[in-house]
N, C-alpha and C positions, 0 to 999 in steps of 0.2 A: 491666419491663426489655426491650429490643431484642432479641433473638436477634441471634448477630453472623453478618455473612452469609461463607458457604463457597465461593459460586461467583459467575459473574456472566456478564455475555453478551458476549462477545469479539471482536471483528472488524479485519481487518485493511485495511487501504485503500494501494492501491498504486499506480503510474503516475508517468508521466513529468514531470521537473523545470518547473515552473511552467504546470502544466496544469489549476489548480485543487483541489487533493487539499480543503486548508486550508480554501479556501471554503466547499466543497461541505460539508464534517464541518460547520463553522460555523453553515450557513446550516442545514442537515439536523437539529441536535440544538436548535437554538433553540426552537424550540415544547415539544420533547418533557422540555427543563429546568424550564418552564411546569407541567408535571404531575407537577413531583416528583418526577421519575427523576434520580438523583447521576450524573456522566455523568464520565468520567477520559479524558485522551488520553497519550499517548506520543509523543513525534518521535522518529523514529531520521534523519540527517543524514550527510551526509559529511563535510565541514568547517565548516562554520558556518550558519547557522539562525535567525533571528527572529519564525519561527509562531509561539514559545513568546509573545509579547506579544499574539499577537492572541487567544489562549486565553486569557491572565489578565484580560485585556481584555472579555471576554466569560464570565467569572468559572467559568473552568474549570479546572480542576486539570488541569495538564501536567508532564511533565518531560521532557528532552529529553536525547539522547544523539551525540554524534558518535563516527563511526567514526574519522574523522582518518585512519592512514595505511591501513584495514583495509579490507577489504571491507565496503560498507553490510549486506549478505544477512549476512555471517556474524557480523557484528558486532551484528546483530539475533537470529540465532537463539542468540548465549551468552546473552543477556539478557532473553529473552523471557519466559522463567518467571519470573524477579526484579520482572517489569514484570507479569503478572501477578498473583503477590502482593501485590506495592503495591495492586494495584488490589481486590482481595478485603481487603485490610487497612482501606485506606483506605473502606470501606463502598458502593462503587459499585455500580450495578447496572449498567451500560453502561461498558464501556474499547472505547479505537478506538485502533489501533496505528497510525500515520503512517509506512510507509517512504519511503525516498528514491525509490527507483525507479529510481535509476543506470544499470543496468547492464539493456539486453533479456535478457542470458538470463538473471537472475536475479529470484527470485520469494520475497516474504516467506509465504505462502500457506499453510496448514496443514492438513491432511485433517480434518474436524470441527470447523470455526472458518471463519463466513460470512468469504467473499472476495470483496474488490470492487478495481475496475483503475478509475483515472479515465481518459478520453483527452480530450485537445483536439481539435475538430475543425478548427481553425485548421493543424494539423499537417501537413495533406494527405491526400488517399484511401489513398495507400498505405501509412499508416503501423499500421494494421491487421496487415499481413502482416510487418511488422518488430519490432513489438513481441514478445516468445517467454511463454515461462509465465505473468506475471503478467497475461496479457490471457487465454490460452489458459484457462488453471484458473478462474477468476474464478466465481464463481456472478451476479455482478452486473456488468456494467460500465456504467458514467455516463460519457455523453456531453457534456462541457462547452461552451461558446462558438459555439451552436447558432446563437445571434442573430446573429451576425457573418459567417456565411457563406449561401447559399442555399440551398431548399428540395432543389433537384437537386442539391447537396454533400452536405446531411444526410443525404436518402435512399441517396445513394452510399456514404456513409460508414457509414451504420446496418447496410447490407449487407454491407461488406467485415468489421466488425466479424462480424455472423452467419456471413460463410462459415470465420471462424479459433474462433469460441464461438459452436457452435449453440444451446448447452443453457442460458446465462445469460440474465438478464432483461436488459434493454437501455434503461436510461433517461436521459431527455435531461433536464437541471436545468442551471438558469442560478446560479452561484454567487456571482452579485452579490444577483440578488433573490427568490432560493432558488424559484424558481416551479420546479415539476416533482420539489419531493421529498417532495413526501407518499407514493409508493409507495416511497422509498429507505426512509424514517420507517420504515415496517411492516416493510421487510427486515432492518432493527438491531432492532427492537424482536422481533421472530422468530429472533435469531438465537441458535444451540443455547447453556446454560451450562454454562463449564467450572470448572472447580476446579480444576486440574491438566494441566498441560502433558508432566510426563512420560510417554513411550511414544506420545505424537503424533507423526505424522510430517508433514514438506514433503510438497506436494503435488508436486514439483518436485525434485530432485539440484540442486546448486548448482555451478557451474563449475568443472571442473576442476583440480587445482592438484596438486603443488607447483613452481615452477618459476623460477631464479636469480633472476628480477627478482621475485616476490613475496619474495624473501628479501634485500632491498637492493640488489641489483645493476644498475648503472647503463653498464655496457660497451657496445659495440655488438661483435657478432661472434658466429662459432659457437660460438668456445673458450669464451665465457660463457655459453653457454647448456645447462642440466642439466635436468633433470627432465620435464616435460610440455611438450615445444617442437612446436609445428606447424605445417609451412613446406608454399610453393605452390610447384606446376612452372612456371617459366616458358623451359619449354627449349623 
């Protein structure tokens, strides 16, 4: 009989809307389903989403969540432990959590749970210093669409990256034909397992809140405006 398993190796992948997140998991866990590793994803989404076909397509177990009117970040962290469990339940040794990545100052990220940022390098140099925690915290960040720009873009880029995460690995993978992730491979397969999500914390505070338009408010003016409001001087 099997022992049934308690924990599993967890990771979170985060980054900018159409930067390759999807690929990159795709192209990164293909070999490694080759040896027998049961390997689970998660989407979390803000309105709508169709990764979930390119997982079942590639015969992985997904399930996918939209936040709809919520915040993606926080509509990630009620459900993270639930997504977890599936994934312990469901027998996997390998779950890979997909955030949306919506929002720069917010970050799915977890203190003791490998963190990875994707960027596109198609984005431009400066988008390095505009991205906030989920690039900053990252213990890994992937460099995507490396092929489509120039070697003096790359190295630009690889740079601006190290000067906002000095301490992450920094690897470049093409997500179409997965060239460059055999060292991502060993960073998922390295990555700590957990059992339990209780009493982990964000690597990251999540945006501040609460404030009349997160609470349906649709006015324009001061009189509607309550809670955490922050205005510019332009006297």
């Amino acid at each position: 009989m099997v022992p049934e398993k308690t924990s599993l190796r967890l990771i979170t992948v985060a980054g900018p809307p159409s930067c390759g997140k999807t690929s990159v998991v795709l192209r990164t866990v293909e070999s490694m389903q080759e040896r027998n590793l049961k390997i689970g994803v998660v989407k979390f989404d803000c309105l709508t989403s169709e990764d979930q076909h390119r997982y079942n397509h590639a015969g992985i177990p997904v399930k996918k969540g939209l936040a709809g009117g919520l915040c993606p970040d926080h509509f990630f962290i009620a459900n993270i432990e639930q997504a977890l469990q599936w994934g312990i339940r469901s027998g996997f040794d390998l779950l890979i959590i997909e955030s949306a990545g919506l929002c720069n100052r917010c970050s799915p990220h977890i203190r003791g749970v490998l963190a990875v940022c994707v960027i596109d390098q198609l984005s431009g140099v400066h988008t390095p210093r505009k991205i906030g925690p989920m690039l900053k915290s990252a213990d890994v960040v992937v460099l995507t669409k490396g092929d489509i720009v120039s070697q003096a873009e790359r190295e630009v880029f690889s740079f601006r990256v190290r000067q906002v995460n000095a301490r992450a690995a920094v690897l470049p993978v093409n997500g179409l034909t997965g060239q460059g992730n055999l060292l991502l491979q060993k960073h998922f397969q390295n990555a700590p397992l957990v059992a339990s999500l209780e009493d982990y914390k964000l690597r990251f505070t999540m945006p501040a809140a609460l404030c009349s338009y997160c609470l349906g408010e649709t006015r324009i003016g001061p009189d509607c405006q309550i809670g955490n409001v922050k205005t510019m001087d332009f006297s």
